[in-house]
N, C-alpha and C positions, 0 to 999 in steps of 0.2 A: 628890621632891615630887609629891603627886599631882595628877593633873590635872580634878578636876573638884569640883564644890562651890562656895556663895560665898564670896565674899571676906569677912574680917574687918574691924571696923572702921578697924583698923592695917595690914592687909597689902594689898596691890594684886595684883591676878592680870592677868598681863599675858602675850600669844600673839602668835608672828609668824614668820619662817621667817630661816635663816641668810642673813646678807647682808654680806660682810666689807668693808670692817674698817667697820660699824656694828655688826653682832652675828656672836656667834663660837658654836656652840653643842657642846656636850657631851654624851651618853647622854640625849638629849632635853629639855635644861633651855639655856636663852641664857645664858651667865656670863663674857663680856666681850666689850669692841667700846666703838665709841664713845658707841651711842646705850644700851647696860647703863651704861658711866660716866655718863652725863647723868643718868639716872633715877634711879642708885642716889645721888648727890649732889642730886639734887632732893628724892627723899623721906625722903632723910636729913636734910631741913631744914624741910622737912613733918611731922616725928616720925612716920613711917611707914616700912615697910620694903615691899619686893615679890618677887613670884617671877614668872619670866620663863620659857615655855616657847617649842621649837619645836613647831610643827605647820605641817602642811601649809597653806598660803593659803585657800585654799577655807574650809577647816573651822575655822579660825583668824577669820576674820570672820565666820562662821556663828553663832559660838560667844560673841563678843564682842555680836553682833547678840541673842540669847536671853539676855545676861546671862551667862553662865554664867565669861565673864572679865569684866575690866573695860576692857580698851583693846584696841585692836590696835599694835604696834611702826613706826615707819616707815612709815604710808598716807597720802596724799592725801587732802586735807579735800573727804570726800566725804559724802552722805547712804547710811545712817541714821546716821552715827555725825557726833558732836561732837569739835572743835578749839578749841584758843586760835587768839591771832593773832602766836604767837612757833614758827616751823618752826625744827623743830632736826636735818634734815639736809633735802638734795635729791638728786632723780633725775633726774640729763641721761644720756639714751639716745642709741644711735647705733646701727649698723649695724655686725656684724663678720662676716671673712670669714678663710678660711687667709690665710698671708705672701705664698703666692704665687697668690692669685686676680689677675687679669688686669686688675683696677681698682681706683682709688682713692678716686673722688669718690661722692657718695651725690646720687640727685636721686629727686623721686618717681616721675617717670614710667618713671626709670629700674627701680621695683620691679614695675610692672606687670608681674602675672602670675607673680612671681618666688615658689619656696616661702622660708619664713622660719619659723626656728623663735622662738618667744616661749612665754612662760611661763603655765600655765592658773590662769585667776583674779586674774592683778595686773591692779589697775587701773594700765591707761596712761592717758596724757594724752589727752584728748578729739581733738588733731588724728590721732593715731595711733588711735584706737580707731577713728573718723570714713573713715578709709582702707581701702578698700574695693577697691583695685586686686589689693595681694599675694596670695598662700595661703598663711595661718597654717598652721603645725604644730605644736600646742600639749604642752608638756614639765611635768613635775611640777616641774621645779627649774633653776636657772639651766648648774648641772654638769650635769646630763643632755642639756640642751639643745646645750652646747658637746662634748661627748661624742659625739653624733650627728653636728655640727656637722666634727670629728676624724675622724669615719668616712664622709665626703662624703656623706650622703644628705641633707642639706640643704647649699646653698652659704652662707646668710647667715641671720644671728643675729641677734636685738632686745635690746641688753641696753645696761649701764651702765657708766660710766666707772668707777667705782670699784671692783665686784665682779667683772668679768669680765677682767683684766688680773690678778688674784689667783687667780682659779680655774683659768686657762688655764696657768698655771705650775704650780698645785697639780695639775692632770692632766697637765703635757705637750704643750700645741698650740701651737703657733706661729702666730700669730693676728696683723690687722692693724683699725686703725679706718678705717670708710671716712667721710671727710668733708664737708659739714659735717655737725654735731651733727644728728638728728633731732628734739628735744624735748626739754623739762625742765618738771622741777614741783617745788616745793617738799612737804615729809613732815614728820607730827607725829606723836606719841604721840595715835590718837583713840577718842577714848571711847565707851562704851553713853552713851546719850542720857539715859538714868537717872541716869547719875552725872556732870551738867553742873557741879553744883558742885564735888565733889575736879578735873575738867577745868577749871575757873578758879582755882580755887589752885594745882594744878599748875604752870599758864603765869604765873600771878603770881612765882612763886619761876624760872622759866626767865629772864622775862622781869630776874630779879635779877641771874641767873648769866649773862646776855649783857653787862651791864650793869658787871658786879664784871671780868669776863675769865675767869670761871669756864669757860664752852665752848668759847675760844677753847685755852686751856689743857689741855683732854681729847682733843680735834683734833690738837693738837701730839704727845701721846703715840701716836698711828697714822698721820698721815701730815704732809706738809711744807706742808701750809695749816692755817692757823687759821679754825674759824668764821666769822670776818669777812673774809675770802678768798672761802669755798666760796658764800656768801650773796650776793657782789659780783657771781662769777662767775657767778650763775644772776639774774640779773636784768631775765631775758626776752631779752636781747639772745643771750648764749652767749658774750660776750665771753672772752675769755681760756678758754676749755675747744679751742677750735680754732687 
């Protein structure tokens, strides 16, 4: 698939980076995961079809930002880009460290001054971005970051419940969460601002599939919560994630 050009009337170009089990990707194209099932059943109901590339985060919202896609996969309802009012995954971050780092619990002050690697270009959640004690060490990829992470030159990691427990196996580290939870935000498929309208039809037809048991049902196929689980669980509180 190639990567650049617009979009046709029928097809959606869509950019984001691997992040399992939401999106799985292959010789540079996204072609499964939970948030490729959501979309590929949403605009199959839409009478449209899409193509889903990876690319690097940066150049991925750069690129969505110029038109040149039409969404970005999995972001935060952030400006310039447009959202419904139906998230169809979240992001609760925590704190990781090796198995046998010498602590458990996670407190802020406890980061003061401490290096941490996180990832260049995601947006975090404002009270994280807002934190101003640590020293970021900024990684192109969540693997890279746990890689470094593996060869101690950093002790502690910014990542996610869901992808960093899959990638630390898929490399090899023996890794622990430190508690409680850091943050969370809910994430949508968001749009160029151009194309507000396919972004409310879009979330019309989500808001069917939450409705029918449609995404409770493509959840089920990757991991042991449903949709309306993962949505309970990020409810601001962090209930049940710790």
């Amino acid at each position: 698939m190639a990567c650049a050009g617009a979009a046709t009337s029928d097809t959606v170009r869509l950019c984001g980076v691997e992040w399992p089990p939401f999106t799985y990707a292959e010789n540079g194209n996204i072609e499964s995961g939970i948030s490729f099932r959501i979309y590929q059943e949403a605009f199959r109901r839409l009478g449209m079809s899409f193509e889903a590339h990876a690319l690097p985060w940066p150049r991925c919202l750069r690129l969505v930002e110029l038109g040149h896609y039409d969404a970005v996969i999995d972001n935060a309802d952030l400006e310039p880009f447009v959202a419904g009012s139906h998230p169809t995954a979240s992001y609760p971050l925590a704190i990781y460290v090796l198995a046998d780092f010498p602590v458990d619990d996670f407190s802020w002050d406890f980061m003061r001054r401490k290096r941490i690697g996180m990832v260049r270009g995601y947006d975090y959640t404002p009270t994280i971005a807002a934190f101003e004690g640590w020293r970021p060490r900024y990684f192109t990829t969540d693997e890279q970051m746990l890689r470094v992470l593996q060869a101690g030159r950093i002790d502690y990691a910014l990542g996610d419940l869901y992808s960093v427990p899959i990638l630390s196996e898929r490399i090899g580290i023996e890794i622990k969460r430190l508690r409680p939870l850091v943050d969370s935000t809910n994430l949508y498929l968001v749009f160029n601002a151009d194309r507000a309208d396919l972004m409310r039809r879009y979330d019309a037809v989500i808001g069917q599939m939450i409705e029918d048991g449609t995404l409770d049902a493509i959840y089920l196929e990757f991991m042991p919560l449903t949709y309306s689980d993962v949505m309970r669980l990020n409810d601001g509180t962090h209930a049940g994630f710790d």
